[in-house]
MILUMDO-799873 format. One record per residue (C-alpha): residue number from 1; x, y, z. Coordinates in nm, 2 decimals, padded with zeros to 4 digits. Layout:
BEGIN
pos:u:v:w
NUM:X:Y:Z
...
This chain:
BEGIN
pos:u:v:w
1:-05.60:04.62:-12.79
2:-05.53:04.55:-12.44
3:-05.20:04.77:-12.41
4:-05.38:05.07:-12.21
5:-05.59:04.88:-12.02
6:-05.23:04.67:-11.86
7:-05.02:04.98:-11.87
8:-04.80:04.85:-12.17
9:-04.63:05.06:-12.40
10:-04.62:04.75:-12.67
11:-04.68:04.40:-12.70
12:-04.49:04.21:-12.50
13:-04.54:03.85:-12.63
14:-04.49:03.92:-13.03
15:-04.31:03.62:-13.18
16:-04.12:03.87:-13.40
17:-03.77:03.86:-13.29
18:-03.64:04.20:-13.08
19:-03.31:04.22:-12.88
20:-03.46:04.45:-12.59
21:-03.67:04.16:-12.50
22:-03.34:03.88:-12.57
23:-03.36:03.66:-12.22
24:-03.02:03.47:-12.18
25:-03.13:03.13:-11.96
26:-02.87:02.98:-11.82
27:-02.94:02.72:-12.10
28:-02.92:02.95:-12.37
29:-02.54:03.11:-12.23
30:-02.41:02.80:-12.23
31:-02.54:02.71:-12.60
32:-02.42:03.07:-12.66
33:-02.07:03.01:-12.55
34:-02.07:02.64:-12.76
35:-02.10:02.87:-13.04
36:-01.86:03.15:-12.98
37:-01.61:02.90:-12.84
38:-01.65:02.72:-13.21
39:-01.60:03.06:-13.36
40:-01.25:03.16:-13.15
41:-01.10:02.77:-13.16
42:-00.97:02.60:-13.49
43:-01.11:02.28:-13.62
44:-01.40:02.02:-13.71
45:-01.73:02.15:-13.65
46:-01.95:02.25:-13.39
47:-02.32:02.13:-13.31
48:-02.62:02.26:-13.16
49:-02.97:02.13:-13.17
50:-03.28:02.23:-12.99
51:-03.72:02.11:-13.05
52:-03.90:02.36:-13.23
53:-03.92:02.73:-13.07
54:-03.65:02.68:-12.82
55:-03.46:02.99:-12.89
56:-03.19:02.84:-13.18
57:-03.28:03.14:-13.40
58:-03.19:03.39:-13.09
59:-02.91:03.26:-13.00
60:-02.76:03.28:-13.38
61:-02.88:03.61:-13.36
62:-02.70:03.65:-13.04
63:-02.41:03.50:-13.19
64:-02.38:03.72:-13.51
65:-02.38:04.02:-13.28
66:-02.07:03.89:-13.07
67:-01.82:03.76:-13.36
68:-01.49:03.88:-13.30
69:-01.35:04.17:-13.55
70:-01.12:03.91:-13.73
71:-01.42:03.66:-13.78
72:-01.61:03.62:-14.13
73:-01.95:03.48:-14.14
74:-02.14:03.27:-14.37
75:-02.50:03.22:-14.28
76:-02.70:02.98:-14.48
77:-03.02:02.96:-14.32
78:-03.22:02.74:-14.55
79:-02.97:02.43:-14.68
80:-03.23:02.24:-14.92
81:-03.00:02.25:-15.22
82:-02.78:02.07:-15.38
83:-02.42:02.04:-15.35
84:-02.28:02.31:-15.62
85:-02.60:02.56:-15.50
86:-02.42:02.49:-15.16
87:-02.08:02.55:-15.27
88:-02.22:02.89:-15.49
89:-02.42:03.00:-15.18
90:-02.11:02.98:-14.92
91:-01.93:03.19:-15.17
92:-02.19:03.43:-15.22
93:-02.21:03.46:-14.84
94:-01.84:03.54:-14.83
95:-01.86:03.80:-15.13
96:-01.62:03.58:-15.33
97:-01.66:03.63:-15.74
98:-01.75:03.30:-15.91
99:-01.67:03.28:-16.27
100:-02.02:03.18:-16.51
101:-01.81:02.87:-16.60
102:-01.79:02.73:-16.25
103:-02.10:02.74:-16.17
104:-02.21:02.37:-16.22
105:-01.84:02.27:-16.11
106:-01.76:02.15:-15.73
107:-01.42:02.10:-15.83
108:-01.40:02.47:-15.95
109:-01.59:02.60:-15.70
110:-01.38:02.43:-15.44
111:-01.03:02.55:-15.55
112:-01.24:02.94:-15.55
113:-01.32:02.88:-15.24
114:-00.98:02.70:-15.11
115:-00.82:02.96:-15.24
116:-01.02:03.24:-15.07
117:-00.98:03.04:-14.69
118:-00.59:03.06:-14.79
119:-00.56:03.42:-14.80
120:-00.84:03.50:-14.55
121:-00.58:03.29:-14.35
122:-00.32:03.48:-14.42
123:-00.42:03.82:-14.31
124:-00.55:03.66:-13.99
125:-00.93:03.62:-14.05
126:-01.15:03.29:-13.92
127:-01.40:03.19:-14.13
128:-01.72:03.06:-14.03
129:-01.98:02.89:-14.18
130:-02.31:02.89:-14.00
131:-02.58:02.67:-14.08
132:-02.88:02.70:-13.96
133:-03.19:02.44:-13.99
134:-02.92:02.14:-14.07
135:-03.14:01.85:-14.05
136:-03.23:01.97:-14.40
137:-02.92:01.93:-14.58
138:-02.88:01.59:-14.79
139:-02.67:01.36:-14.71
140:-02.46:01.43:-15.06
141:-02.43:01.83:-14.93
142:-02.33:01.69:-14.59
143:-02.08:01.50:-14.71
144:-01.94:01.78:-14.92
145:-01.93:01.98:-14.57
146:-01.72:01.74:-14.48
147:-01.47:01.72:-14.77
148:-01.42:02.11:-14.71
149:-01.30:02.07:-14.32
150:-01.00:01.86:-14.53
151:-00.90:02.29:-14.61
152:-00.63:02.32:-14.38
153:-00.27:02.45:-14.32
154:00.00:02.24:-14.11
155:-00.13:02.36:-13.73
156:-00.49:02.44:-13.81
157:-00.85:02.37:-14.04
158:-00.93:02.70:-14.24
159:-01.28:02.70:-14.23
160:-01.48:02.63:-13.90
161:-01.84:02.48:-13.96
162:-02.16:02.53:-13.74
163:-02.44:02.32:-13.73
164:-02.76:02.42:-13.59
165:-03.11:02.23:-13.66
166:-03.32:02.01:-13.45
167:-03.29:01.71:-13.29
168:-03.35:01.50:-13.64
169:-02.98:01.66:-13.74
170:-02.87:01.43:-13.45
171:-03.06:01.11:-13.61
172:-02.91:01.23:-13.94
173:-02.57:01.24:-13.83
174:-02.58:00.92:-13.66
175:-02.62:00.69:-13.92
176:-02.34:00.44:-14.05
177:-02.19:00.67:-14.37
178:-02.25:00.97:-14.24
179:-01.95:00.85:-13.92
180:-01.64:01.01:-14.03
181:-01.86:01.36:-14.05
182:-01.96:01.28:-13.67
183:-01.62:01.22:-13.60
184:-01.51:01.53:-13.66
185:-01.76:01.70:-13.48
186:-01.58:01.88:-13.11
187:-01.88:01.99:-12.93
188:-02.19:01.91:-12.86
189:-02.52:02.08:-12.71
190:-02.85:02.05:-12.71
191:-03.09:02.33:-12.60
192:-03.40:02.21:-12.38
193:-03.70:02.43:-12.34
194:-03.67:02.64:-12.00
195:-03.73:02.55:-11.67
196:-04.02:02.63:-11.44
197:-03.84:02.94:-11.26
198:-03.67:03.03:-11.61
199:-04.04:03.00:-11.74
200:-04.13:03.25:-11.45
201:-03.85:03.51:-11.49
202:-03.92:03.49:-11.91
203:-04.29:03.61:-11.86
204:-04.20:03.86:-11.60
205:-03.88:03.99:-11.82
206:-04.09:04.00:-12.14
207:-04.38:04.21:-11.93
208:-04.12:04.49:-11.75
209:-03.94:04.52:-12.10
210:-04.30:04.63:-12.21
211:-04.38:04.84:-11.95
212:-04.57:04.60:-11.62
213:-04.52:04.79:-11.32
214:-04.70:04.46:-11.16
215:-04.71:04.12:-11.16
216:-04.98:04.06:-11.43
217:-04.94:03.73:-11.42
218:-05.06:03.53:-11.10
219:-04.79:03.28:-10.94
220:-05.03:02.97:-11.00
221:-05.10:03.10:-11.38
222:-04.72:03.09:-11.45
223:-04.70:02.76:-11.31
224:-04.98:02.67:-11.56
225:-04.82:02.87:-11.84
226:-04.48:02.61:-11.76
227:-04.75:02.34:-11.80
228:-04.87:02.40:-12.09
229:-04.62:02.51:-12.34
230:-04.34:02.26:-12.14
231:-04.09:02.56:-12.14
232:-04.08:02.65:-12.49
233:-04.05:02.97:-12.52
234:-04.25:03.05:-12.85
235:-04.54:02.86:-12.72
236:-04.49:03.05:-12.39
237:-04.56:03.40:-12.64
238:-04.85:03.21:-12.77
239:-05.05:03.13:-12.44
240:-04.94:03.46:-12.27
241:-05.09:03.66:-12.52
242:-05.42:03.46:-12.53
243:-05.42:03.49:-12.19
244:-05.41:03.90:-12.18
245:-05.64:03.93:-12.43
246:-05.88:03.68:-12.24
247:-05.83:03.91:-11.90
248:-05.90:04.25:-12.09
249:-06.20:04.06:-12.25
250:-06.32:04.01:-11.88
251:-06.21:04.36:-11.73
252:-05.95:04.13:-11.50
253:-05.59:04.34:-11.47
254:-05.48:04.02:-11.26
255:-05.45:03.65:-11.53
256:-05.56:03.36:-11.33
257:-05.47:02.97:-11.39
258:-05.80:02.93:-11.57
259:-05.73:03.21:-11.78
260:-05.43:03.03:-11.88
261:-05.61:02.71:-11.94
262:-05.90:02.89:-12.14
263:-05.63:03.09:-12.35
264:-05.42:02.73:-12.46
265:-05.74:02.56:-12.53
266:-05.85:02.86:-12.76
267:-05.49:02.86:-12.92
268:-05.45:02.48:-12.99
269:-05.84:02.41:-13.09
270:-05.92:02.20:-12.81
271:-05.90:02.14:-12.44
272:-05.51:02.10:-12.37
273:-05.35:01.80:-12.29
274:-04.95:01.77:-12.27
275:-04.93:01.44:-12.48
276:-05.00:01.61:-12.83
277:-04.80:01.96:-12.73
278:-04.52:01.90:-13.01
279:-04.78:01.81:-13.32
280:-04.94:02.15:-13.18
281:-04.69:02.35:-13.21
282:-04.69:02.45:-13.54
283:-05.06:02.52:-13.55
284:-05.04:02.75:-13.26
285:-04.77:02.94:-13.45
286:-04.95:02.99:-13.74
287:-05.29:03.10:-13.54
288:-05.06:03.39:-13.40
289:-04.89:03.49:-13.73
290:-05.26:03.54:-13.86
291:-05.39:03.74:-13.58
292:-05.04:03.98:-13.48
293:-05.05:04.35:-13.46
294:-04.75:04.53:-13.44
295:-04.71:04.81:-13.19
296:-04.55:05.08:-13.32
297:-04.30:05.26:-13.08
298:-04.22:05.59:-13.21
299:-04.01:05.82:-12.89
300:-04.12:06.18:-12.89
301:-03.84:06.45:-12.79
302:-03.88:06.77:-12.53
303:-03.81:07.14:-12.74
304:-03.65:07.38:-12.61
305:-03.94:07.67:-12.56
306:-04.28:07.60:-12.39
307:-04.57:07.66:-12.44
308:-04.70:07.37:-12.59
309:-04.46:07.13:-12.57
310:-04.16:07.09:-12.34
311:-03.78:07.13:-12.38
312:-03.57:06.99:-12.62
313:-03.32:06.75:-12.39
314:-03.00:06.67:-12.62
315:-02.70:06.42:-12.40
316:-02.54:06.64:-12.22
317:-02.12:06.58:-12.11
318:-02.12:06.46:-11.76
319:-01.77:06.48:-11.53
320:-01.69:06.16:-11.27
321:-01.69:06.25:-10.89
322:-01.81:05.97:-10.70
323:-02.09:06.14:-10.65
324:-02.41:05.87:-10.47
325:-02.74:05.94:-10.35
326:-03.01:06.08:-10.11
327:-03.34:05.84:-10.10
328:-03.68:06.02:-10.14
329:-03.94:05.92:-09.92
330:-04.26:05.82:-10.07
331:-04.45:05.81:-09.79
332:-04.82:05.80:-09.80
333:-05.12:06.10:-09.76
334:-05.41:06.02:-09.54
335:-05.61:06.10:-09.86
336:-05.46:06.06:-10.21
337:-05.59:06.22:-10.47
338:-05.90:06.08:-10.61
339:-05.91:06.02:-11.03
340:-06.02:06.36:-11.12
341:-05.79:06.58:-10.89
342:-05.49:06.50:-11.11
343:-05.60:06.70:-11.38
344:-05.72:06.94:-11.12
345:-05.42:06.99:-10.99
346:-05.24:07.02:-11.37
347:-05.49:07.28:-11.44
348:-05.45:07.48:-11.09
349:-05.05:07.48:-11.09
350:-05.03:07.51:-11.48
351:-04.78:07.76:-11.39
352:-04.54:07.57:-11.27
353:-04.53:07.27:-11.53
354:-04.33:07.45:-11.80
355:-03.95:07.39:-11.86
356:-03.79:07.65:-11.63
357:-04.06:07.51:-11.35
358:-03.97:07.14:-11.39
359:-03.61:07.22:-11.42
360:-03.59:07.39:-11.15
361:-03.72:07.17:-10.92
362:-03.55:06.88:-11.08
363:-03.22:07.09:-11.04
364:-03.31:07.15:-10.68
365:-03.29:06.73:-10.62
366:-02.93:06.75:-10.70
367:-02.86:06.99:-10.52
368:-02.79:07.28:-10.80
369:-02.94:07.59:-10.90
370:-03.12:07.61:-11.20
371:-03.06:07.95:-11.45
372:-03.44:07.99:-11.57
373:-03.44:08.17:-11.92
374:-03.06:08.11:-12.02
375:-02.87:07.87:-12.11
376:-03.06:07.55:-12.22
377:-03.14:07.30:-11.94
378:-02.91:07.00:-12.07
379:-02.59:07.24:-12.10
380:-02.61:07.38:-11.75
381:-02.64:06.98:-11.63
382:-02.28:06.97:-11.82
383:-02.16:07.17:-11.65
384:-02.22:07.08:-11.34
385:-02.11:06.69:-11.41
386:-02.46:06.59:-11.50
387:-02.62:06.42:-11.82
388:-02.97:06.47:-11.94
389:-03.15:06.17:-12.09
390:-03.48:06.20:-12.28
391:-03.64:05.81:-12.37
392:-03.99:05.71:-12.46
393:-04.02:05.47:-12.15
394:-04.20:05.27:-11.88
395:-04.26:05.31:-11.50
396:-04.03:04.98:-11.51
397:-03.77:05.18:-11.67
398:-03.79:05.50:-11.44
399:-03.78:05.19:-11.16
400:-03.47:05.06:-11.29
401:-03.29:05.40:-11.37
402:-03.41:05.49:-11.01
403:-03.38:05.90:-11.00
404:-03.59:06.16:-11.03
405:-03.77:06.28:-11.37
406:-03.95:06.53:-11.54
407:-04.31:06.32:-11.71
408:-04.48:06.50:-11.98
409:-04.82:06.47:-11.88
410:-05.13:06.56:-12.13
411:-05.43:06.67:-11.98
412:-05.76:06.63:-12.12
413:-05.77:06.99:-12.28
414:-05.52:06.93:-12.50
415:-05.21:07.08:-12.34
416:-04.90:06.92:-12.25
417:-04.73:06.97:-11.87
418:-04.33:06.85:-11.72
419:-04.41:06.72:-11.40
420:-04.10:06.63:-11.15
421:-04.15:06.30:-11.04
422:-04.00:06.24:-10.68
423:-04.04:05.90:-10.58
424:-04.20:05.57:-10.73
425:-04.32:05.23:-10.53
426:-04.55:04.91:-10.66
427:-04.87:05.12:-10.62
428:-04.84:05.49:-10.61
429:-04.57:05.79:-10.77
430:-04.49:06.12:-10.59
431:-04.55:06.45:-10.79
432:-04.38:06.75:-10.72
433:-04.72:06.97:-10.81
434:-04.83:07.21:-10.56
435:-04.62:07.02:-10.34
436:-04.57:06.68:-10.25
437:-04.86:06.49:-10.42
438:-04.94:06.10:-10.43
439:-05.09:05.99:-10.72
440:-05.19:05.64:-10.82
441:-05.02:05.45:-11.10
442:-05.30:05.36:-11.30
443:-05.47:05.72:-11.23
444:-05.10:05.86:-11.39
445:-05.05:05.62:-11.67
446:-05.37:05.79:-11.80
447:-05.17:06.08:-11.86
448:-04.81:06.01:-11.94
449:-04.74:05.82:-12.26
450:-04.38:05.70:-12.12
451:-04.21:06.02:-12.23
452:-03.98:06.14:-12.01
453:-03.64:06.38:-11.92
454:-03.39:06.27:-11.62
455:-03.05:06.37:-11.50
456:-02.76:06.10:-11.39
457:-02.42:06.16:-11.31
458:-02.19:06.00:-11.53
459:-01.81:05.82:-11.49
460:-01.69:06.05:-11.81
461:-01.70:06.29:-12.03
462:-01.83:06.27:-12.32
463:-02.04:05.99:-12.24
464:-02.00:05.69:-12.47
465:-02.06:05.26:-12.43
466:-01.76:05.10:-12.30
467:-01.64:04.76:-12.45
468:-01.42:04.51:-12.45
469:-01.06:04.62:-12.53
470:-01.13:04.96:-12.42
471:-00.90:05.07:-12.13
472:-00.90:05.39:-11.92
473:-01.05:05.58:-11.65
474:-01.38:05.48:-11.79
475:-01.36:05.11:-11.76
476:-01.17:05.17:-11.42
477:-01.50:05.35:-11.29
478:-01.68:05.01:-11.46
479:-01.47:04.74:-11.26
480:-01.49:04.94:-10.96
481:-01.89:05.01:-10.93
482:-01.90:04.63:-11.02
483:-01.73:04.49:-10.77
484:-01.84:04.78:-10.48
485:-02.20:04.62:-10.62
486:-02.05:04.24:-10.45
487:-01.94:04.38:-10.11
488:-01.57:04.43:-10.23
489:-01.44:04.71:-10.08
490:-01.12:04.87:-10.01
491:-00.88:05.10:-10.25
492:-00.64:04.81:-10.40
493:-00.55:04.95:-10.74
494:-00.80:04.79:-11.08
495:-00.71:04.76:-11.41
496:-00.81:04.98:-11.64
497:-00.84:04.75:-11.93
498:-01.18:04.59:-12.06
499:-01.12:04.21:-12.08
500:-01.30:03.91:-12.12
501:-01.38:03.88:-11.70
502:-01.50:04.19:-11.72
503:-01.73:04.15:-11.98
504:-01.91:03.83:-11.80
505:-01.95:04.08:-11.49
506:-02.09:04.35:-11.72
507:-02.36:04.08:-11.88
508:-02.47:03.91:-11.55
509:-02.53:04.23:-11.39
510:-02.75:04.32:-11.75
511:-02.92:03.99:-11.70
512:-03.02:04.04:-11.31
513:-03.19:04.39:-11.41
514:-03.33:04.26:-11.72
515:-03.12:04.49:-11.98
516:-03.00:04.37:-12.33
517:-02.69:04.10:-12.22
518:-02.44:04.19:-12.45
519:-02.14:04.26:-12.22
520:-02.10:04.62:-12.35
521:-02.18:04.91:-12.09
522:-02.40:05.10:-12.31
523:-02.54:05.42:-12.16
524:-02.84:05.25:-11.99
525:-02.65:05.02:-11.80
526:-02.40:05.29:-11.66
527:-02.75:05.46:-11.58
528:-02.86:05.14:-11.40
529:-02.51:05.05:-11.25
530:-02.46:05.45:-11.16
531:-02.79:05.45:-10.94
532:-02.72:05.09:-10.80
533:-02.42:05.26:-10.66
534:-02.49:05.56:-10.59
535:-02.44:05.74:-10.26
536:-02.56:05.97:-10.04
537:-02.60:06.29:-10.23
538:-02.76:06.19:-10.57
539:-03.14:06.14:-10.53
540:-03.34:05.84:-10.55
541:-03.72:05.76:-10.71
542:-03.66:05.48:-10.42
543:-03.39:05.33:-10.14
544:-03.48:05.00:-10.18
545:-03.40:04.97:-10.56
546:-03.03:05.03:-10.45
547:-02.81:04.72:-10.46
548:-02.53:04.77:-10.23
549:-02.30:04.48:-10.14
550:-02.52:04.23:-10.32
């Protein structure tokens, strides 16, 4: 409902669970790294406990994502049973065959299981058992998890046990039978809702994923938003949502505190106060799951022959040269455009806003001649050590890619025009149409749907994500950008080889520029690294976005 009217491309506070919008807090690494450390290290168990809607569910989504090539996984996510279902589940998990006449056996389904962990042992496998909302299990289950850590060789425990629930798993573990299970437990951690600045960044990463090109979200409403939900970040969705629809309900593109305020009152049924937050909770969730739309993102692709739509854009094979960048000037007109001379101007230089137009002048900002009616536009990139790119996007993304791009703009009549965008600030966007013109960003977002066509000079060709145990010129070009990024300079030799240190680099530098942190240099974050680098002859949508030395 209010997705045009903020300059989204979806909803940005949908408790549905996506990875483009995973935020890491520092919280949530650590708890992240309790868990992988309990998957790489033998023995006992590991536990990790957290209130309701503190993010336990994303991080074991996180954590399935990361498990090492050697590590099997068995997820139970809801424990309630007893201890045979337990036994039959874990084994199902595993894909182990049980036998109709073990079924009601623990005994049987034990040595099945035993015997399983032995061979999985054998050819170098770790076995995991997750289990996920723990306070749950019984205490005749629990202490049936802890009869199977007795599986073990001489030097290590063959199965490695996860707990995760909330903070009544703590209570539950504590009491007096239940001690030689807590004793075996190696590591603790609790996740706490976020901070105030975490609380800040979450809104704001949540709104660029989704396309804000502003701050929608006034510095004293965030504050309230921290208020009010006490960190957690499912509440946070909750409010924030209320609170843009409350602003498009008022015509307001900027949420205020009171906004805020009126939006939790609305959510938990009465006039907020922080004493009863955690009974609210789960009324607030189910108020949202009654009321969510979906926004359905569906990426539309450029063909190859205008008119009426533009050119088909497929990844093209790039060369590495060190190429960097020349910054466009925004600058500003005395007199911009007013609303209607946009379409104007698409009408009056129609000519000039099919694919050999566009390409052309997006050639041009590299400095290469464009062949108009031969080869397609994405093959002559190639060979010249470029890469085309076509995504479904954001101004945010365009921001964070930082180099010129062809828009597909639709005009009122109907008919679809590639427009070379040249530069890109908070308020206003340079088009190449007729010349240089400055055109507002709300004035253009009412004719680009976030479709859009960009070159970038890659490290390699072809161009493919680069990952941990990879090693090569590729991951040499990785190490390098990354630490030219920090201010280290000079031409020591790198290595070439992907490890674990290079990883952590790869994933903070995802979590400053709000990317998916999974430590894997995926084609948008060479884009993103390859502009933050970039020197003096690769153009720029803006100088300021580059990162040099910090």
């Amino acid at each position: 409902m209010y997705l045009s009217f903020f300059g989204l491309n979806e909803k940005p506070f949908a408790i549905t669970p996506d990875p483009r919008y995973l935020y890491l807090s520092e919280r949530h690494a650590e708890a992240l790294a309790h868990l992988l450390y309990g998957i790489n290290e033998a023995g006992g168990f590991v536990q990790l406990t957290g209130e309701v809607g503190t993010g336990k569910t994303t991080i074991v989504r996180s954590l399935l994502a990361q498990t090492p090539k050697n590590a099997e996984i068995a997820l139970i996510l809801n424990p309630k049973m007893t201890a045979p279902e337990f036994l039959l589940t874990i084994c199902e998990e595993l894909g182990i065959g049980v036998p109709d006449s073990a079924l009601g056996s623990l005994k049987d389904l034990v040595d099945i299981l035993s015997e399983y962990l032995l061979r999985a042992h054998a050819a170098g496998h770790r076995v995991v058992l997750v289990v996920d909302e723990a306070q749950n299990l019984s205490p005749d289950v629990l202490e049936q998890v802890r009869l199977l850590t007795n599986l073990e060789t001489n030097t290590q425990k063959l199965l490695q046990i996860i707990l995760i629930g909330q903070p009544e798993l703590r209570e539950l573990l504590a009491r007096t039978e239940l001690r030689q299970l807590a004793q075996r437990i190696t590591g603790r951690y609790h996740l706490n809702p976020l901070s105030h600045d975490e609380t800040c960044a979450y809104v704001r990463h949540r709104l660029r994923v989704a396309g804000a090109t502003t701050d929608i979200f006034a510095p004293q409403a965030l504050n309230a938003v921290f208020r009010l939900s006490q960190g957690v970040p499912r509440v946070i969705n909750v409010i924030c949502d209320r609170a843009l629809l409350g602003a498009y309900s008022l015509d307001r593109h900027r949420v205020t505190t009171s906004l805020v305020r009126n939006a939790a009152a609305e959510v938990f049924g009465q006039r907020f106060t922080p004493d009863w937050l955690p009974w609210a909770v789960t009324a607030a969730i189910a108020l949202v799951l009654s009321g969510v739309t979906f926004a359905i993102w569906k990426a539309q692709t450029f063909h190859t022959r205008p008119p009426p739509a533009p050119a088909t854009v497929a990844a093209a094979a790039p060369r590495a040269d060190g190429a960097a960048a020349v910054p466009v000037a925004l600058g500003r007109p005395s007199q911009p455009p007013a609303a209607t001379q946009l379409a104007q101007l698409l009408t009056q230089h129609a000519g000039e806003t099919d694919t050999d137009g566009a390409f052309g002048k997006l050639f041009g900002l590299w400095g290469a001649k464009y062949q108009p009616s031969g080869t397609d536009p994405c093959t002559q990139a190639s060979s010249l050590g470029l890469a085309c790119i076509a995504e479904r996007g954001s101004f945010g993304q365009l921001r964070l890619y930082n180099h010129p791009a062809i828009l597909l703009l639709h005009d009122g009549g109907g008919a679809t025009h590639q427009v070379v965008l040249t530069a890109l600030d908070d308020e206003q966007a340079r088009l190449d149409l007729g010349g240089r013109q400055a055109v507002s960003l709300g004035e253009l977002s009412r004719y680009w749907l976030g479709d859009f066509v960009m070159l970038w000079r890659p490290a390699s060709s072809p161009v493919k994500a680069i990952s941990s145990g990879m090693r090569g010129p590729q991951v040499r070009w990785l190490r390098q950008s990354l630490q030219h990024l920090h201010g280290v300079q000079g031409d020591a030799p790198v290595s070439d080889v992907f490890d674990a240190e290079l990883a952590g680099e790869v994933r903070e530098f995802q979590r400053q520029h709000q990317l998916v942190v999974d430590g894997i240099a995926g084609v948008q974050t060479q884009i993103a690294l390859a502009s933050a680098v970039a020197g003096s002859d690769a153009p720029l949508l803006s100088a300021a976005d580059t990162n040099h030395g910090g």
